[in-house]
Legacy VTK file of the C-alpha trace (Angstrom):
# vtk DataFile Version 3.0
C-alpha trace
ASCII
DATASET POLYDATA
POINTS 234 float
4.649 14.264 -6.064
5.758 15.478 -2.573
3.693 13.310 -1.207
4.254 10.335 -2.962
7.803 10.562 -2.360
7.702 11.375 1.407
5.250 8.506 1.795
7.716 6.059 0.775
11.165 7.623 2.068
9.472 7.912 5.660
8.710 4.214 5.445
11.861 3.188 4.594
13.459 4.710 6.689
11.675 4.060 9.579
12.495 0.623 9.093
16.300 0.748 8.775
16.661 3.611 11.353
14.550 1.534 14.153
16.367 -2.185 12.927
19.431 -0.474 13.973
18.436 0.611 17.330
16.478 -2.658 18.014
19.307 -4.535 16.816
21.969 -2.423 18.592
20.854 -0.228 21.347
18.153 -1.392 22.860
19.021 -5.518 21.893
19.560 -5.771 25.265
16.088 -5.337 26.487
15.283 -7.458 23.796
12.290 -9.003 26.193
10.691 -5.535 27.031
9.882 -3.916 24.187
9.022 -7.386 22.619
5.830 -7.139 25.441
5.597 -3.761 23.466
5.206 -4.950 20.285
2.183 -7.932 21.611
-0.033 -5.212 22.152
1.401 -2.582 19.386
0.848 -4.806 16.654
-2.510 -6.021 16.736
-3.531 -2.358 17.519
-2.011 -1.003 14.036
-3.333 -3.717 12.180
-6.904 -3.188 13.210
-6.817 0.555 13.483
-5.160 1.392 10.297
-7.633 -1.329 8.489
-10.877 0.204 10.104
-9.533 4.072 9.711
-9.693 3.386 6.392
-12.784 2.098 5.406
-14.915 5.101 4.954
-12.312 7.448 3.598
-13.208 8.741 0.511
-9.841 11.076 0.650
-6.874 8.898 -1.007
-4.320 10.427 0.625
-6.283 9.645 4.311
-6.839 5.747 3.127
-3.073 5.762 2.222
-2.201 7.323 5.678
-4.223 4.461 7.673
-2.941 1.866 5.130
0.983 3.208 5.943
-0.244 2.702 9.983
-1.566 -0.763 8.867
1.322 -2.029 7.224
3.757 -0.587 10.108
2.376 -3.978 11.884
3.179 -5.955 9.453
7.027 -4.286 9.346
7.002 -4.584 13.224
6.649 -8.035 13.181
9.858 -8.877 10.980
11.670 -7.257 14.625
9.804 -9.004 17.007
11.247 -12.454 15.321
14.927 -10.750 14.744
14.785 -13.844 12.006
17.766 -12.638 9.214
15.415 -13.861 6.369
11.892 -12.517 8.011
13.726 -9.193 7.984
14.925 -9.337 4.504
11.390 -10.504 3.313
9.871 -7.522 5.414
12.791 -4.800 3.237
11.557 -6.522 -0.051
7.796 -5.782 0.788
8.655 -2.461 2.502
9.534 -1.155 -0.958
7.590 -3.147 -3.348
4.375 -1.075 -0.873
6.571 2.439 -1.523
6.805 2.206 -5.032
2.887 0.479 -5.636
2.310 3.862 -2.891
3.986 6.685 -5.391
2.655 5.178 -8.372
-1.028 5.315 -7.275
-0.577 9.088 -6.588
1.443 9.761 -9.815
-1.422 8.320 -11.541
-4.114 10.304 -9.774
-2.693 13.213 -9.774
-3.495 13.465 -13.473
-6.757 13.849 -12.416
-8.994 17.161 -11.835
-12.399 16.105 -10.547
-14.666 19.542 -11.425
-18.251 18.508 -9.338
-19.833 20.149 -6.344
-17.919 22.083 -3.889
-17.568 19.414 -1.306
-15.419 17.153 -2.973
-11.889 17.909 -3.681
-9.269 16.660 -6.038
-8.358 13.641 -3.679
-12.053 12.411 -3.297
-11.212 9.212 -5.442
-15.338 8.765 -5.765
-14.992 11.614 -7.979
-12.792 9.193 -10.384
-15.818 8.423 -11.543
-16.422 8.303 -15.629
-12.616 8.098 -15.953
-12.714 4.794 -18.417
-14.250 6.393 -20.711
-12.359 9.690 -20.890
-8.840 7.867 -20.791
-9.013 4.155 -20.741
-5.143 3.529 -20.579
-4.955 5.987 -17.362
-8.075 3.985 -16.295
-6.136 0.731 -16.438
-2.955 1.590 -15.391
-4.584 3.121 -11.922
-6.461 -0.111 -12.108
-3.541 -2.221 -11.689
-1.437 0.237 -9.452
-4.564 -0.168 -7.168
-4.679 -3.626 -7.038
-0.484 -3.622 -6.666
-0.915 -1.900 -3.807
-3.421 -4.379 -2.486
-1.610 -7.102 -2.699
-2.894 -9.348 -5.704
-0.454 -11.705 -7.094
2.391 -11.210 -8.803
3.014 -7.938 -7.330
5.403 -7.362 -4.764
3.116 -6.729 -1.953
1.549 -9.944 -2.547
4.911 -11.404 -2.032
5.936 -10.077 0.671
2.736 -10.629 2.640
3.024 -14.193 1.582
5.989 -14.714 3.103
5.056 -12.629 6.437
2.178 -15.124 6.622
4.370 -18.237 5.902
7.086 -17.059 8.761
4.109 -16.378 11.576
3.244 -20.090 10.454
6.525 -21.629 11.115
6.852 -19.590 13.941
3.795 -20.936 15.365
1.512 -17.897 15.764
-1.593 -18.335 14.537
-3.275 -15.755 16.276
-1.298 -13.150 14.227
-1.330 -14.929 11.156
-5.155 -15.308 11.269
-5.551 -11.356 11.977
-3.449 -10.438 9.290
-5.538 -12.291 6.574
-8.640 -10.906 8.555
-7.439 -7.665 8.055
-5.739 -8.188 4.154
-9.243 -9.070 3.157
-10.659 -6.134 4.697
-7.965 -3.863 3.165
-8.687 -5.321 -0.384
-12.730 -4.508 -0.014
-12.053 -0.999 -0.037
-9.200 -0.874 -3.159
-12.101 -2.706 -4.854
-14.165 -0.153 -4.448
-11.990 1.985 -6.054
-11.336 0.026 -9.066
-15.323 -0.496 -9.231
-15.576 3.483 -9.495
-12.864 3.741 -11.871
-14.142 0.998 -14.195
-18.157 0.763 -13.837
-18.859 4.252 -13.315
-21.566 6.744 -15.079
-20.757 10.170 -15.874
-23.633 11.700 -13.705
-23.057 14.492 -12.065
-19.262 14.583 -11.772
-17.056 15.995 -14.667
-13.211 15.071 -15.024
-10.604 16.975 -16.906
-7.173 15.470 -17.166
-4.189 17.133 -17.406
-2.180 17.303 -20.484
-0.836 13.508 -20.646
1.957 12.956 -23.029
2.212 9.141 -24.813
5.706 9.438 -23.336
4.290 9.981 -19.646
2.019 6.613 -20.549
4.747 5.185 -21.735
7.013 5.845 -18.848
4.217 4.681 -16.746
3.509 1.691 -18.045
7.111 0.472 -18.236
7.602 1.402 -14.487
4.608 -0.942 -13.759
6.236 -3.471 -15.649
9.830 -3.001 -14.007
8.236 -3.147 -10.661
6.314 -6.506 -11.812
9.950 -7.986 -13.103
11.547 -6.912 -9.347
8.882 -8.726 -7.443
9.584 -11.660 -9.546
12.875 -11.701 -9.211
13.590 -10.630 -5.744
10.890 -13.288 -4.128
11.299 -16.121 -6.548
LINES 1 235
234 0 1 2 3 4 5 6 7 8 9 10 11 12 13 14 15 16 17 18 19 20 21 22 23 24 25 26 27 28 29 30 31 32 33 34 35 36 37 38 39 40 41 42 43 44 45 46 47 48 49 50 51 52 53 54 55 56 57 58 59 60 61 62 63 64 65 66 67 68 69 70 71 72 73 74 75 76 77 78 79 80 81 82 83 84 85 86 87 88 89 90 91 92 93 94 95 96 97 98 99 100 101 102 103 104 105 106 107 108 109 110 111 112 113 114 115 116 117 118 119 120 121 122 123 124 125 126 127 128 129 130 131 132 133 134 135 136 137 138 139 140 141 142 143 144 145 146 147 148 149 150 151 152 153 154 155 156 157 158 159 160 161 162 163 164 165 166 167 168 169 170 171 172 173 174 175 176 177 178 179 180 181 182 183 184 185 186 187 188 189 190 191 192 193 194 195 196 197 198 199 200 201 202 203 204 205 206 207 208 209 210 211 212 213 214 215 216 217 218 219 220 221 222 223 224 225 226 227 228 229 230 231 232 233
């Protein structure tokens, strides 16, 4: 829980705290740290995609993902467009909350294999379908949430980031971050492929006591989040 909530405050913060100095401060060297930003945000799009393709830890593929999507919130400030911006605070937090719901949900989980994998090892999800199918599908579609499959929030909000570098007129951006999207939703897929198509071979789960009122409390915070990112984008 400590983590999922200082995943998401330290994103949203970030955001607001450096609009303000961009938008204040430092507006007048508007053109400098614009040069900045050319070469930052290609870099965190490709290194936060890449980092995260072999982690098997969640909370390390959530790390690179945050680094990842820190381009994406870059670019709304490189524009200083009024609506890019508020697009950029509507995805910021539809990501945070699709962010602490994936570890609510998996911290339910106590993998019990060989020594070498741990409790955030999401490869040791596997089996989980058949020991608690509505966990199972709940992480499912936090997972895919997070990804950025329609009509989640983060699919939203990337939408509209890919519309604006469109009008805008930069292609080169545009066509790296749906390079990169595609890349990012290969390796969720893996984890709903463990979580739904995986034998019971040589890893054991336990869950933790789950109450029908966590499910339900759960499940109605996936569906409030599904409402928002209806309503806020359309």
């Amino acid at each position: 829980m400590v983590v999922a909530v200082f995943s998401a405050l330290s994103l949203l913060t970030f955001f607001h705290f450096l609009g303000k100095l961009l938008s204040g401060a430092y507006f007048p060297f508007m053109e400098y740290w614009q040069s900045l930003f050319e070469v930052l945000i290609p870099i965190t799009l490709v290194v936060g995609t890449l980092g995260a393709f072999y982690q098997m830890k969640l909370k390390r593929v959530l790390a690179y993902s945050s680094i990842s999507n820190i381009g994406y919130f870059l670019m709304a400030y490189y524009y200083m467009d009024r609506l890019f911006i508020e697009n950029i605070y509507g995805y910021v937090f539809f990501y945070s909350l699709s962010t602490i719901l994936v570890l609510l949900l998996s911290s339910m989980i106590v993998p019990l294999s060989s020594k070498e994998e741990s409790s955030d090892n999401w490869g040791s999800w596997v089996g989980l379908h058949k020991m608690n199918w509505w966990l199972s599908v709940l992480l499912v579609i936090a997972v895919f949430a997070l990804s950025g499959i329609p009509p989640f929030g983060v699919f939203f909000g990337k939408w509209y980031l890919l519309s604006n570098l469109f009008l805008w007129g930069n292609y080169w951006w545009m066509f790296l971050a749906i390079l990169m999207t595609l890349f990012t939703f290969y390796y969720y897929v893996r984890m709903v492929k463990v979580l739904t198509y995986g034998k019971l071979n040589q890893s054991t789960l336990i869950l933790k006591p789950i109450s029908s009122y966590s499910i339900f409390s759960l499940t109605s915070l996936l569906g409030i989040m599904l409402w928002l990112s209806i309503i806020y984008f359309i």
